[in-house]
Each structure stands twice: as structure tokens, then as C-alpha cells.
Backbone as JSON, one array per atom type, in Angstrom:
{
  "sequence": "XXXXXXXXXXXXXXXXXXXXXXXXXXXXXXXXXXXXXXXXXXXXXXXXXXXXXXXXXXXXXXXXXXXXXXXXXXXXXXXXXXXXXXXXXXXXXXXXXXXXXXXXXXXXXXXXXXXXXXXXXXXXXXXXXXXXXXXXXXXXXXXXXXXXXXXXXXXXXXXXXXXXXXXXXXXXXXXXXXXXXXXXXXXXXXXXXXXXXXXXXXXXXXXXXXXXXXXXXXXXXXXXXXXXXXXXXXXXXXXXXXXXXXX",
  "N": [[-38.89, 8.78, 65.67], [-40.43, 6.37, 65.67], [-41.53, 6.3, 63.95], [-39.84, 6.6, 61.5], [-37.44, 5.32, 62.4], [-35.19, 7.01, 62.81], [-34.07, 10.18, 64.63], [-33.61, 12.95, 66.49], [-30.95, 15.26, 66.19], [-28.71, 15.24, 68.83], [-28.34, 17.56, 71.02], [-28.49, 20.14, 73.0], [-30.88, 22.52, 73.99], [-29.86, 24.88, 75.77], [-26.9, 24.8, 74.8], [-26.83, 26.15, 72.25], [-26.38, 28.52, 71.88], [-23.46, 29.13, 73.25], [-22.47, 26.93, 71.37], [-22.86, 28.6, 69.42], [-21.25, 30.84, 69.39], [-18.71, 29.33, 69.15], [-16.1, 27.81, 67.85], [-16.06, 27.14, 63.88], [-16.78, 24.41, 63.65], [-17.95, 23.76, 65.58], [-20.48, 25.53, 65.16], [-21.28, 24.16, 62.57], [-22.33, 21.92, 64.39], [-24.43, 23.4, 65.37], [-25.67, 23.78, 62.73], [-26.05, 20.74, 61.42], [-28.27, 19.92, 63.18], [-30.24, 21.69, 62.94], [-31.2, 21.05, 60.07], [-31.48, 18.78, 60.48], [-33.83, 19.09, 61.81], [-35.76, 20.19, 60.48], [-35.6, 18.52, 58.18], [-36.93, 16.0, 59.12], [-39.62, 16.64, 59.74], [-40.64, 16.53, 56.99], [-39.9, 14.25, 56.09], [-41.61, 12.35, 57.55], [-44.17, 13.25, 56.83], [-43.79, 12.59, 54.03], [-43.37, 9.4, 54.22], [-45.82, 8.9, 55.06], [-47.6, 9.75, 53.28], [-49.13, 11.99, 53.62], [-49.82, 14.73, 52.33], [-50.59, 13.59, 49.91], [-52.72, 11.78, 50.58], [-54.38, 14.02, 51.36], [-54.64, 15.68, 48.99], [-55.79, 14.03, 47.57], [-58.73, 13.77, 49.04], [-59.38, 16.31, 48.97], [-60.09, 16.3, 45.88], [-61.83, 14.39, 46.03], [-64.51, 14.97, 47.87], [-64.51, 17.79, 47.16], [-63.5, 20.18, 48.37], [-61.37, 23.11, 48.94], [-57.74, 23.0, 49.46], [-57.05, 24.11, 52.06], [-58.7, 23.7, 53.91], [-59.26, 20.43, 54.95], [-58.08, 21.62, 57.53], [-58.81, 23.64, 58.52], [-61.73, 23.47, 58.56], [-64.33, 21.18, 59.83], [-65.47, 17.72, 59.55], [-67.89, 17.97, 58.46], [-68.31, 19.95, 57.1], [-66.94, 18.94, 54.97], [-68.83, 17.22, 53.98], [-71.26, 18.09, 53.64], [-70.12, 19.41, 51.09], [-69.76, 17.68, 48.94], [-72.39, 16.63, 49.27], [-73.67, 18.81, 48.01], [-72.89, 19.32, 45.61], [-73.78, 17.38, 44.53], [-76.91, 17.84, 44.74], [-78.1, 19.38, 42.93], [-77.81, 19.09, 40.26], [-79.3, 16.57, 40.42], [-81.44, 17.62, 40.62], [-82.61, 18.75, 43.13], [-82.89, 21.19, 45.85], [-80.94, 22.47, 48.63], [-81.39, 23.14, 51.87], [-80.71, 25.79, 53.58], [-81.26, 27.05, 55.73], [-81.27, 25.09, 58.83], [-83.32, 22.33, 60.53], [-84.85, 21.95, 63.43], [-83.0, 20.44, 65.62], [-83.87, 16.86, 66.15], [-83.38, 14.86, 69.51], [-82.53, 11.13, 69.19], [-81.85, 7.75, 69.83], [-78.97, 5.89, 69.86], [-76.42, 4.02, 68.14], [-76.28, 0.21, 69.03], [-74.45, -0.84, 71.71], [-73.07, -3.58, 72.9], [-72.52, -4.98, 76.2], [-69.46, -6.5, 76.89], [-68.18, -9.97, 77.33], [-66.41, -10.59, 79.55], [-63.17, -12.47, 79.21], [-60.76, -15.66, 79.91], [-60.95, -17.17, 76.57], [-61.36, -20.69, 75.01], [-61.82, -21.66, 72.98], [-62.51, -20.95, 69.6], [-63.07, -18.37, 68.89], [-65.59, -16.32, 67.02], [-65.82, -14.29, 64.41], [-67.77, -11.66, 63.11], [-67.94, -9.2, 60.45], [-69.23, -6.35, 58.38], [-69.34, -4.67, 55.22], [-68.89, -1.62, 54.98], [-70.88, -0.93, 56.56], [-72.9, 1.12, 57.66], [-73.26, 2.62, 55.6], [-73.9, 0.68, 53.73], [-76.46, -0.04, 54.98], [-77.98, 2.24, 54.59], [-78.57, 2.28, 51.79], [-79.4, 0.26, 51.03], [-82.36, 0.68, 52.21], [-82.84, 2.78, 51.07], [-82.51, 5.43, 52.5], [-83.07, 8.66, 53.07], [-83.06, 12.05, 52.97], [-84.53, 13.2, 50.73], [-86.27, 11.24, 50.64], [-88.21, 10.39, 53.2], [-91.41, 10.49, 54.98], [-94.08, 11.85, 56.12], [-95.95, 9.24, 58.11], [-98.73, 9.83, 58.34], [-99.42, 11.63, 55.64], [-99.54, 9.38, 53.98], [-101.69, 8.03, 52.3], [-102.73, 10.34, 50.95], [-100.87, 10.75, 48.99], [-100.81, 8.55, 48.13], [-99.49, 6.49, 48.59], [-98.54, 2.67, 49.16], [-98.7, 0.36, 51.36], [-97.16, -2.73, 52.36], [-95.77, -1.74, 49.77], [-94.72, 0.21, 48.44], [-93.05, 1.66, 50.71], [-91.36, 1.89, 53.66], [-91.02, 1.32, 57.23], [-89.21, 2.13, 59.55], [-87.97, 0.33, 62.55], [-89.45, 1.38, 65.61], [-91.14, 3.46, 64.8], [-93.77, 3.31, 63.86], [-96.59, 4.51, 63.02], [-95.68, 7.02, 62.66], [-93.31, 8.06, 60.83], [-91.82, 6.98, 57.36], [-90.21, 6.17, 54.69], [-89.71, 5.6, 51.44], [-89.46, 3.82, 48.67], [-87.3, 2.58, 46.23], [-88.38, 2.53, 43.69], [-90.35, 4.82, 43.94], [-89.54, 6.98, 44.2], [-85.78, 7.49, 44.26], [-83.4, 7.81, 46.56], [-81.23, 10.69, 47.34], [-79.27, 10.73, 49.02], [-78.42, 7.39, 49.0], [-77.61, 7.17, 46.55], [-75.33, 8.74, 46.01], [-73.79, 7.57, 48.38], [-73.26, 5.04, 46.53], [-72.44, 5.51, 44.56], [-69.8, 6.65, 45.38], [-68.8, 4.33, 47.24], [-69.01, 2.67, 44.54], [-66.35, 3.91, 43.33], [-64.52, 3.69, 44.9], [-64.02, 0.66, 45.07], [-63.02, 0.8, 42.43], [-60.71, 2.07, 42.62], [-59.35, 0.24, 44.55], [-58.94, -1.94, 43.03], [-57.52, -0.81, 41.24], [-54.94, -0.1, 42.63], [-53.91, -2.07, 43.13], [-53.47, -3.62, 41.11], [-51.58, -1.48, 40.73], [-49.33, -1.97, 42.28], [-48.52, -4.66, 41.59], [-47.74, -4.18, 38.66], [-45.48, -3.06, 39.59], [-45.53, -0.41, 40.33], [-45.02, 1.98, 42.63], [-44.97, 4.4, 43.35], [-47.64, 5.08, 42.18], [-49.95, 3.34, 43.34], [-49.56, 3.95, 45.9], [-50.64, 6.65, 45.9], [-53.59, 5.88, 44.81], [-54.35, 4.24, 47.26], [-54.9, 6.51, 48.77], [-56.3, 7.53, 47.87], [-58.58, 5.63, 47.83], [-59.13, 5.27, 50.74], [-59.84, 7.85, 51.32], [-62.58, 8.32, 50.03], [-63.8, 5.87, 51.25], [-63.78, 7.24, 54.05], [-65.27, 9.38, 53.77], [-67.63, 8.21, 53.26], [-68.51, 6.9, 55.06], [-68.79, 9.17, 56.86], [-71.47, 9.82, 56.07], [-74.05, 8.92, 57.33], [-73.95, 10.18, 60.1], [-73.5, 13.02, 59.06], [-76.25, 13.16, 58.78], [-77.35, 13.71, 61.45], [-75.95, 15.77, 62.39], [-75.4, 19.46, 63.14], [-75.54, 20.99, 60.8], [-77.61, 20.18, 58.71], [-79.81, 18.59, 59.92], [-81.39, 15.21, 60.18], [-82.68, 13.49, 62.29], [-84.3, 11.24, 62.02], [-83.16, 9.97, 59.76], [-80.51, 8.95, 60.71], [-81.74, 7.79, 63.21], [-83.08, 5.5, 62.24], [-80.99, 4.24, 60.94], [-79.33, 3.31, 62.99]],
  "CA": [[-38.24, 7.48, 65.81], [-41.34, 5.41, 65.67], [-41.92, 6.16, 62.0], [-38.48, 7.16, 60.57], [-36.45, 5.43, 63.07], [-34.41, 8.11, 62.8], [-34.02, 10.38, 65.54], [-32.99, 14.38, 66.23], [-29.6, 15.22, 66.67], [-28.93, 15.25, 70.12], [-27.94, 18.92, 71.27], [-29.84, 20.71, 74.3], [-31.34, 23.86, 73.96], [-28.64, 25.57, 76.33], [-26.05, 24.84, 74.06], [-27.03, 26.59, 71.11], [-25.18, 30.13, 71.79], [-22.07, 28.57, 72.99], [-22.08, 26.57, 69.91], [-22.79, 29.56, 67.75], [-20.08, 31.07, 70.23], [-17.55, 28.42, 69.32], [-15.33, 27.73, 66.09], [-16.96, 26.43, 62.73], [-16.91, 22.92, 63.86], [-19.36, 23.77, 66.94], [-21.33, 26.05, 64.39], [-21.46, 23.27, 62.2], [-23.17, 20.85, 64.87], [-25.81, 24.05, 64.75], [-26.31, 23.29, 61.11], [-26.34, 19.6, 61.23], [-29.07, 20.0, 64.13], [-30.73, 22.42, 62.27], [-31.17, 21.01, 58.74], [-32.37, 17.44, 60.74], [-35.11, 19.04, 62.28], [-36.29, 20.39, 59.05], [-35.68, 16.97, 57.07], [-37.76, 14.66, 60.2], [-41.23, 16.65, 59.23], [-40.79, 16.58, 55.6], [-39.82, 12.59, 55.88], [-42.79, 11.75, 57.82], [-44.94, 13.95, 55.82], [-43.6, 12.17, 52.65], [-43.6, 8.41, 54.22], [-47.36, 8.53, 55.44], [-48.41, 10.18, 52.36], [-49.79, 13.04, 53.83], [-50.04, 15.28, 51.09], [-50.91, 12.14, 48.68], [-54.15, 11.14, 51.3], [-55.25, 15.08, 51.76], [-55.49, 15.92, 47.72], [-57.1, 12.67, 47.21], [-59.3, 13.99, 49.82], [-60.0, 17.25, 48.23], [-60.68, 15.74, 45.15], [-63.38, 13.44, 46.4], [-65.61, 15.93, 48.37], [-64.45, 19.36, 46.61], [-63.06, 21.12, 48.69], [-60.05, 23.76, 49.26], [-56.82, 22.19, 50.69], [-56.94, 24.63, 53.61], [-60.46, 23.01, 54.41], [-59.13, 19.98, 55.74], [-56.98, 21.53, 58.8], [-59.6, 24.24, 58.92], [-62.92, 23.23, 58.76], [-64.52, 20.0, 60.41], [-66.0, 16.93, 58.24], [-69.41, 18.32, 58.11], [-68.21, 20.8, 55.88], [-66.32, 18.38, 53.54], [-69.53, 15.8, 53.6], [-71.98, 19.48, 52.91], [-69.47, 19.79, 49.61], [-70.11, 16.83, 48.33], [-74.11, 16.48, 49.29], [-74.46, 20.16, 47.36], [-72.11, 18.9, 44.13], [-74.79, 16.39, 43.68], [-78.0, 17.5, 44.75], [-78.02, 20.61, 41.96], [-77.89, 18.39, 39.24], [-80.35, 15.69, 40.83], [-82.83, 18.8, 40.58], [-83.05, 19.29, 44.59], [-82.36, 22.05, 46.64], [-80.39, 22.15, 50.35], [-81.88, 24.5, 52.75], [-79.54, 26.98, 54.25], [-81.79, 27.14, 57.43], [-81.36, 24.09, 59.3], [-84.39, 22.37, 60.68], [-84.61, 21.64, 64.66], [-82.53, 18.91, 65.56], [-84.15, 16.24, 67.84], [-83.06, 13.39, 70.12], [-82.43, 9.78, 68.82], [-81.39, 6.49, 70.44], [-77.49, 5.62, 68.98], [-76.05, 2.43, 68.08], [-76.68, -0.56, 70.0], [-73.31, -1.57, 72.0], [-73.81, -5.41, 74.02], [-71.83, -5.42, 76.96], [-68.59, -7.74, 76.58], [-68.33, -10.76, 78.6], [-64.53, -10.8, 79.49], [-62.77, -13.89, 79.99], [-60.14, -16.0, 78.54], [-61.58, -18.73, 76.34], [-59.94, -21.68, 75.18], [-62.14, -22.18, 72.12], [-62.12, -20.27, 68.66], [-64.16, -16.82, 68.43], [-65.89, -16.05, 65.19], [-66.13, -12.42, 64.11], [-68.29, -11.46, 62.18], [-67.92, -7.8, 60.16], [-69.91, -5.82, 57.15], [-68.34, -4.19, 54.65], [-69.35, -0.79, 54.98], [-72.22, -0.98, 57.75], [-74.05, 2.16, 57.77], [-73.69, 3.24, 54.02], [-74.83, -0.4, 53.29], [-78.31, 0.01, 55.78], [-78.34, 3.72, 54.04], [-78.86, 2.22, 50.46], [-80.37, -0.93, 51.44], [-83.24, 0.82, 52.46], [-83.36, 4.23, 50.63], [-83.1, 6.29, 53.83], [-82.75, 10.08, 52.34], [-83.74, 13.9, 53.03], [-85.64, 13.06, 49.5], [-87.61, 10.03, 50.37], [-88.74, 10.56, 54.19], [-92.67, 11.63, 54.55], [-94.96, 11.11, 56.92], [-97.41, 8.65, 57.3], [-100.57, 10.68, 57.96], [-99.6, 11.87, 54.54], [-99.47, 8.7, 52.85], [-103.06, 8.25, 51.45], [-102.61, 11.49, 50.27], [-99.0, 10.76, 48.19], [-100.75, 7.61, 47.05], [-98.35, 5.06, 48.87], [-99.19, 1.98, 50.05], [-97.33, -0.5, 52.37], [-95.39, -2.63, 52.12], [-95.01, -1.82, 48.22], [-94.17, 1.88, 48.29], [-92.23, 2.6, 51.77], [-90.59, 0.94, 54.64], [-91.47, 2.1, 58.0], [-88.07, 2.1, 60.47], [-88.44, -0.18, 63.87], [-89.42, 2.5, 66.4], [-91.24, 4.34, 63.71], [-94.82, 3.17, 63.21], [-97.84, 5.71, 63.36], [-94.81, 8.53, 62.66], [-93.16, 8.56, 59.81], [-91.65, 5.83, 56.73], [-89.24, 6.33, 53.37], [-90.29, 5.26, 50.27], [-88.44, 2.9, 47.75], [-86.45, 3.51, 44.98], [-89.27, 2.68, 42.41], [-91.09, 5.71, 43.96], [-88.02, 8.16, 44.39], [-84.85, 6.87, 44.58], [-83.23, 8.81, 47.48], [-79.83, 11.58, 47.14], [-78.08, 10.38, 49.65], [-78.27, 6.72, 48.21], [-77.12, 7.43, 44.8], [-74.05, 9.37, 46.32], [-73.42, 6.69, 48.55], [-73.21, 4.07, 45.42], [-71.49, 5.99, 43.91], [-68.41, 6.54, 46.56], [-68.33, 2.97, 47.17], [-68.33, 1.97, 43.57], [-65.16, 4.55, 42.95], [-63.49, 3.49, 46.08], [-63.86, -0.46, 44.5], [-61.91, 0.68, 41.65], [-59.49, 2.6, 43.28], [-58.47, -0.42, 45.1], [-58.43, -2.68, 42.17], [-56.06, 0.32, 40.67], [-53.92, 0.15, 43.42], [-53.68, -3.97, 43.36], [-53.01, -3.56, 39.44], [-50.14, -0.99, 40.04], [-48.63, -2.97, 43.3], [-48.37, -6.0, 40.68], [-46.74, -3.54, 38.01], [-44.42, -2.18, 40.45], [-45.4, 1.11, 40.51], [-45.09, 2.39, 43.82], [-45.64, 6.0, 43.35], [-49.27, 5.02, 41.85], [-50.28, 2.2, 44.33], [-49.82, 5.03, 46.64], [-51.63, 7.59, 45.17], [-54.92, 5.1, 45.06], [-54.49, 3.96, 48.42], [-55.24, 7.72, 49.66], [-58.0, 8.09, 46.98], [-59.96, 4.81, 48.55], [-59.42, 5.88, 52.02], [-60.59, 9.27, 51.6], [-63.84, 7.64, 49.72], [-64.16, 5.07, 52.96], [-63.84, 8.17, 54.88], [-66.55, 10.25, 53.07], [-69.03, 7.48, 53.02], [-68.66, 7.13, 56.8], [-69.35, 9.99, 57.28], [-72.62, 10.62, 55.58], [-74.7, 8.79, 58.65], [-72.58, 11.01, 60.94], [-74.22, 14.11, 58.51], [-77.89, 13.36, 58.75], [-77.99, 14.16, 62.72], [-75.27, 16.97, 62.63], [-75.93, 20.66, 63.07], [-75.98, 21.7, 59.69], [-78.99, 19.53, 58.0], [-80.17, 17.2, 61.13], [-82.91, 14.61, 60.42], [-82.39, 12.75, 63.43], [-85.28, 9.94, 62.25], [-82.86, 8.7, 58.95], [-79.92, 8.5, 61.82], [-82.34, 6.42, 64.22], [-83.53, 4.49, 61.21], [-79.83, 3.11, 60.61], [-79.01, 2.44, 64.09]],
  "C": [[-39.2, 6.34, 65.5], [-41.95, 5.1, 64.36], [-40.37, 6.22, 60.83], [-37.21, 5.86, 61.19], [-35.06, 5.71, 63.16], [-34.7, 8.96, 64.37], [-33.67, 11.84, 65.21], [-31.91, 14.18, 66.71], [-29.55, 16.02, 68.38], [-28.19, 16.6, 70.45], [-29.11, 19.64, 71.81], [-29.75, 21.94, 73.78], [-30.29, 24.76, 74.17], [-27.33, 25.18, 75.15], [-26.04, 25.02, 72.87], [-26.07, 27.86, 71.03], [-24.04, 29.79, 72.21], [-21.79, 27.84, 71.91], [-21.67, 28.06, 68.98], [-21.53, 30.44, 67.71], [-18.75, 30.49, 69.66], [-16.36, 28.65, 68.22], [-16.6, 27.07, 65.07], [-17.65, 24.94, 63.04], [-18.28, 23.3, 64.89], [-20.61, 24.31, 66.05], [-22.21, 24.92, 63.15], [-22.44, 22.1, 62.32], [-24.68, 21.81, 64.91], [-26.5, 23.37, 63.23], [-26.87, 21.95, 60.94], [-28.04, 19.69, 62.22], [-30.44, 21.2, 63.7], [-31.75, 21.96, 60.86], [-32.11, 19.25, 59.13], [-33.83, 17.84, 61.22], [-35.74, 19.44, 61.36], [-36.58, 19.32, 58.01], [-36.76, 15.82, 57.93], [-38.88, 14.95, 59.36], [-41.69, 15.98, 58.07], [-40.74, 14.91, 55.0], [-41.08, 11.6, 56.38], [-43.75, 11.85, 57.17], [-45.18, 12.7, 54.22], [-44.19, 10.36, 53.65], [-45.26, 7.9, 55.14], [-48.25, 9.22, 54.4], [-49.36, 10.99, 52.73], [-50.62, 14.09, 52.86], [-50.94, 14.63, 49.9], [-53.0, 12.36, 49.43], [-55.21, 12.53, 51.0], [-55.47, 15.73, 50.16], [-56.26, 15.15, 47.19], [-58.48, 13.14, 47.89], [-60.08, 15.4, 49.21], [-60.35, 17.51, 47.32], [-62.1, 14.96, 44.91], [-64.23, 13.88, 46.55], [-65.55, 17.43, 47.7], [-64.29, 20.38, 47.15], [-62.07, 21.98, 48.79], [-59.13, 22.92, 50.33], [-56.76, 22.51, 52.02], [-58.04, 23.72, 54.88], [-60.32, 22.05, 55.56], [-58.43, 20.08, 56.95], [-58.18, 22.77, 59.63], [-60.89, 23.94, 59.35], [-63.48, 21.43, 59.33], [-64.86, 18.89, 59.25], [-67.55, 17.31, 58.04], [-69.53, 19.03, 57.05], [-67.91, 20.41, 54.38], [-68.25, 17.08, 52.9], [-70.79, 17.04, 52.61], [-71.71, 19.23, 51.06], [-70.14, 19.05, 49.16], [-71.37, 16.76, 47.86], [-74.38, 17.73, 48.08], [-74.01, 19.95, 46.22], [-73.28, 17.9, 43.55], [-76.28, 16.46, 43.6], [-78.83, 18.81, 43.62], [-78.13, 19.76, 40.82], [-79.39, 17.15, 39.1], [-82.18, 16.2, 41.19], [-83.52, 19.04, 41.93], [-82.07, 20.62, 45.21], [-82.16, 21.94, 48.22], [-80.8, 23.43, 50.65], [-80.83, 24.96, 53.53], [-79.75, 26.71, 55.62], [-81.74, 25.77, 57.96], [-82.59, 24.14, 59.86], [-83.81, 21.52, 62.08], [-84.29, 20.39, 65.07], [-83.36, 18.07, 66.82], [-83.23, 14.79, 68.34], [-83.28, 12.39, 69.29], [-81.77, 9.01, 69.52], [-79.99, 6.42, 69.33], [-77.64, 3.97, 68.54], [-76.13, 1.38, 69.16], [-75.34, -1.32, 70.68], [-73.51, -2.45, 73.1], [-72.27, -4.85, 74.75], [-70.63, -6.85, 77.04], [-68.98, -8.51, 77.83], [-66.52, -11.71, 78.69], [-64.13, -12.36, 80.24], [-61.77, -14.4, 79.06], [-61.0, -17.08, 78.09], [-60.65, -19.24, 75.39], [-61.1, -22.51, 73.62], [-62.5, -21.04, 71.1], [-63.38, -19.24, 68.42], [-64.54, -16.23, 67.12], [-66.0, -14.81, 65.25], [-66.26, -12.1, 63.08], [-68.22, -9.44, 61.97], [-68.8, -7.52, 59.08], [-68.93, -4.89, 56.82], [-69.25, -2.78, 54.42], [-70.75, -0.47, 55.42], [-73.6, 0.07, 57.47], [-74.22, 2.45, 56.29], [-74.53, 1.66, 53.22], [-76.41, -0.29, 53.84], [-78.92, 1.62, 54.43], [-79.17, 2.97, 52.35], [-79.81, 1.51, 50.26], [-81.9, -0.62, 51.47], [-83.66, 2.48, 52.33], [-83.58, 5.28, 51.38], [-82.31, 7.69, 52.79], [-84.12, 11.11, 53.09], [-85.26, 13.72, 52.24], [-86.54, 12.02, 49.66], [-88.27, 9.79, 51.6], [-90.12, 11.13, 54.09], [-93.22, 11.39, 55.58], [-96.07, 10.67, 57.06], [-98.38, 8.74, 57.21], [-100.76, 11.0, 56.61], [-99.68, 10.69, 53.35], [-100.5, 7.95, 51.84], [-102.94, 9.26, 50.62], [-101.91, 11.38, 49.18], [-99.52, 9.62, 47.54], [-99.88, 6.36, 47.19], [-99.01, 4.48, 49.64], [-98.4, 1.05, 50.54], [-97.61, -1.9, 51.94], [-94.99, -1.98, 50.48], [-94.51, -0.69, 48.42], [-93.23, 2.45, 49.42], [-92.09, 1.39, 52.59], [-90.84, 2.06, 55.57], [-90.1, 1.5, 59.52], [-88.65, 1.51, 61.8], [-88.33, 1.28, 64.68], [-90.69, 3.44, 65.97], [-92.85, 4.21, 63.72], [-95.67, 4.34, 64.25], [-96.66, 6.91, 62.68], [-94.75, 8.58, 61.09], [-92.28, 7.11, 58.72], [-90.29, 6.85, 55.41], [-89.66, 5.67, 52.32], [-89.18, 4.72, 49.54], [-88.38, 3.12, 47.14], [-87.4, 3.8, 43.7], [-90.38, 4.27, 42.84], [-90.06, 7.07, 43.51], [-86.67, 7.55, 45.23], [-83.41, 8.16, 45.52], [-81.38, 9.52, 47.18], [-78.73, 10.99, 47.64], [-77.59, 8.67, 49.61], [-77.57, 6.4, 47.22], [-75.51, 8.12, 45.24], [-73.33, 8.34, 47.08], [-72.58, 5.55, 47.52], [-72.74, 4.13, 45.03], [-69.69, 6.02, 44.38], [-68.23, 5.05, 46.3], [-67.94, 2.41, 46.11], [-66.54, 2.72, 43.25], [-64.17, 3.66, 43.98], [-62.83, 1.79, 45.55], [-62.92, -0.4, 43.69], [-60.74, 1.62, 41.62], [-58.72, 1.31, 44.07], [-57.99, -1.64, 44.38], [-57.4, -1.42, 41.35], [-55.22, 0.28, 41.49], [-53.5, -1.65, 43.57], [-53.13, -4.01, 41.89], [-51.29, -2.86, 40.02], [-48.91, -1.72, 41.04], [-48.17, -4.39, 42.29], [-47.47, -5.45, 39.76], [-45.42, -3.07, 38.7], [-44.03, -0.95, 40.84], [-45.81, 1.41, 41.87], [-45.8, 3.55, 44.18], [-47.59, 5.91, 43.1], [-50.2, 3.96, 42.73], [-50.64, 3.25, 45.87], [-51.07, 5.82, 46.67], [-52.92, 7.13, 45.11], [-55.41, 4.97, 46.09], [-55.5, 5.19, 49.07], [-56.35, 7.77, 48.77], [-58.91, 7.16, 47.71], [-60.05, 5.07, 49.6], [-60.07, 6.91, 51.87], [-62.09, 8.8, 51.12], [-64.62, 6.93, 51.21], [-64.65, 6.17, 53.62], [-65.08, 8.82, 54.94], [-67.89, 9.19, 53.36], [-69.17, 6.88, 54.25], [-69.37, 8.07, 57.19], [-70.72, 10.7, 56.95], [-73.88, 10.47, 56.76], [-74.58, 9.77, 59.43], [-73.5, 12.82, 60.48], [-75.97, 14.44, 58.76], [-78.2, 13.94, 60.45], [-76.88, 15.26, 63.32], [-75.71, 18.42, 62.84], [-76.61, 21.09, 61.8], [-77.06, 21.25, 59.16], [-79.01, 18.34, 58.9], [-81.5, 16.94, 60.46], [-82.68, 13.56, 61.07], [-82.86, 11.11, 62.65], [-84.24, 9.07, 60.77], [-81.49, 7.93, 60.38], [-80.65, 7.34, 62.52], [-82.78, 5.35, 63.66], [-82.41, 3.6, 61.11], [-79.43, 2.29, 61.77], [-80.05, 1.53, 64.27]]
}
């Protein structure tokens, strides 16, 4: 009702075998009652673009349709990371490496009240994948800084060293090695850009069906490039320190 507002046909449980019991007409209200609960899914399904959002979705990251009902997003963000880092001439380690503790995001305590004068609110357009690029945080460009005499880097020109961070460890800038998970980032976001100028184009043409169809391609992008922060301090490949770097 809240999406369709449509409704099921009203007929209780108990009165299914006396229906079926009855004449045609009672058999009938089986069918009708029958044939609606079959048509509700398939209408919601269709008017939230279910289908539409979840091949867009398995398009993006590369995975099997089953994937998304089966497997979590670690698996779909994995796909992706391993589609690109084979080509980019790196290899992902199988064995994960021991995850440690990090401090999260920083959430301020509200200060509730009504007020009676105009609240600004300020947002970023893609928060964490913006800090991620901003500042070259990657698998590939992390070192540490006992080693960085050694490697030949020198500060500030060659690396950035995360608040929290000094004496430990730093990342290096793009002119040294321009980091995997960066470049994949950049990438998402730029697609997702012109997925939503494709979907503003076909909304203007009047194509509905294709306005659609975009919509679910830039969300699933959004989605993906959310979730790559989200990846660095997960089970499968944890490096806690780019995580504590963004927060």
C-alpha cells in the first residue's frame, strides 16, 4: 500500500477451503486473491527498479547476480579492487594481514533546541572517496617512515604523514606512485558524473525507460565508492592506518 497503493484482496486464510468448497464464483475470489498476490511483488519489484539498480550493480563491480543477495559488500568492493589491480601490475594477497584497532569518525554531540534563526549546513560531495584521492591514501603508497631514507623520500615533497601518525608511518604522492585505490576511486566518480548527466539528458528527451536505467547505474557507483573506506579496515585486506588516516 505504501508503494503501490494498492492493497491485497481481502480474504482470510480460513476461508480458502470453503471457497475452493463453494461454486465457481467463490473459486473465482481464490483466483482473483491469488493472481494479486503474485502481481503486488512483481509491481514493486518493477516500480523501484529493482532489477534495473541490481544489474547496474553487477556491472559496476563484476560480479554474479546471485552475489548481491548472497554475499556481503566486501565481496562486491574485492571484485572490483582485483579487476583493476592485475592490469595496474599489482598483486592482492590472499592471506590477510592482522587487523588492528583505529579511532572512527569524529561525531560532535548535538546541542538540541529549537532555534529561531537560520542553520547552515554544510555537506561534501563524496567525503571519504574525496580525503581518499586528495591525499593518495592506498595499499600501494603506505611505507614506513624508518624506511624513508632508505626509499629516498623526503618530506613534505614525497609523502604526507596522517595526524596521529608521526614517527610511524606516511603515504607518498602521486608524483612518486600514484596509489590503486585512488585511480579506481576517480574513476567511479568520473562514470557516476556521466551517468547522471545521461540520465538529465534522457529525462529532457522523455525517455523514461533510460533515465531509469542511469539512475541505478550512478547509485550503484555512489554505492561502490562508499564503500571502498569501509574495505581498507574489513576482514578481507585490513590496513586499519589508511582507515584512521581518512577519519
Amino acid at each position: 500500500e505504501l508503494f503501490l497503493g494498492d492493497n491485497k484482496e481481502e480474504v482470510h486464510h480460513s476461508m480458502l477451503y470453503p471457497l475452493f468448497h463453494g461454486t465457481w464464483v467463490d473459486r473465482m475470489t481464490i483466483n482473483r486473491y491469488c493472481l494479486k498476490d503474485a502481481k503486488l511483488p512483481l509491481r514493486i519489484t518493477m516500480k523501484e527498479l529493482i532489477i534495473t539498480n541490481s544489474v547496474e550493480m553487477c556491472r559496476t563491480v563484476g560480479v554474479p547476480f546471485c552475489w548481491l543477495t548472497e554475499r556481503g559488500q566486501q565481496a562486491k568492493t574485492r571484485s572490483i579492487f582485483m579487476r583493476n589491480a592485475g592490469p595496474a601490475g599489482f598483486c592482492v594477497p590472499t592471506k590477510p594481514p592482522k587487523r588492528t584497532p583505529y579511532t572512527g569518525a569524529i561525531v560532535l554531540t548535538p546541542t538540541p533546541g529549537f532555534y529561531t534563526v537560520p542553520i547552515v549546513v554544510l555537506d561534501f560531495v563524496s567525503l571519504y572517496p574525496s580525503i581518499m584521492q586528495a591525499y593518495n591514501l592506498c595499499y600501494s603508497t603506505f611505507f614506513w617512515l624508518k624506511d624513508a631514507q632508505r626509499l629516498g623520500l623526503r618530506y613534505p615533497e614525497d609523502y604526507v604523514i596522517p595526524p596521529g601518525a608521526e614517527g610511524s608511518h606516511g603515504f607518498v604522492k602521486p608524483h612518486i606512485r600514484r596509489g590503486l585505490l585512488p585511480a579506481i576511486l576517480a574513476d567511479i566518480l568520473t562514470r557516476r558524473k556521466l551517468a547522471k548527466t545521461d540520465m538529465a539528458n534522457a529525462k529532457k528527451a522523455g525517455n523514461t525507460q533510460l533515465a531509469e536505467i542511469m539512475d541505478g547505474r550512478q547509485l550503484a557507483l555512489k554505492i561502490t565508492a562508499n564503500s571502498v573506506y569501509g574495505y581498507t579496515s574489513a576482514d578481507q585486506l585490513p590496513l586499519t592506518y589508511i582507515a584512521a588516516a581518512v577519519t
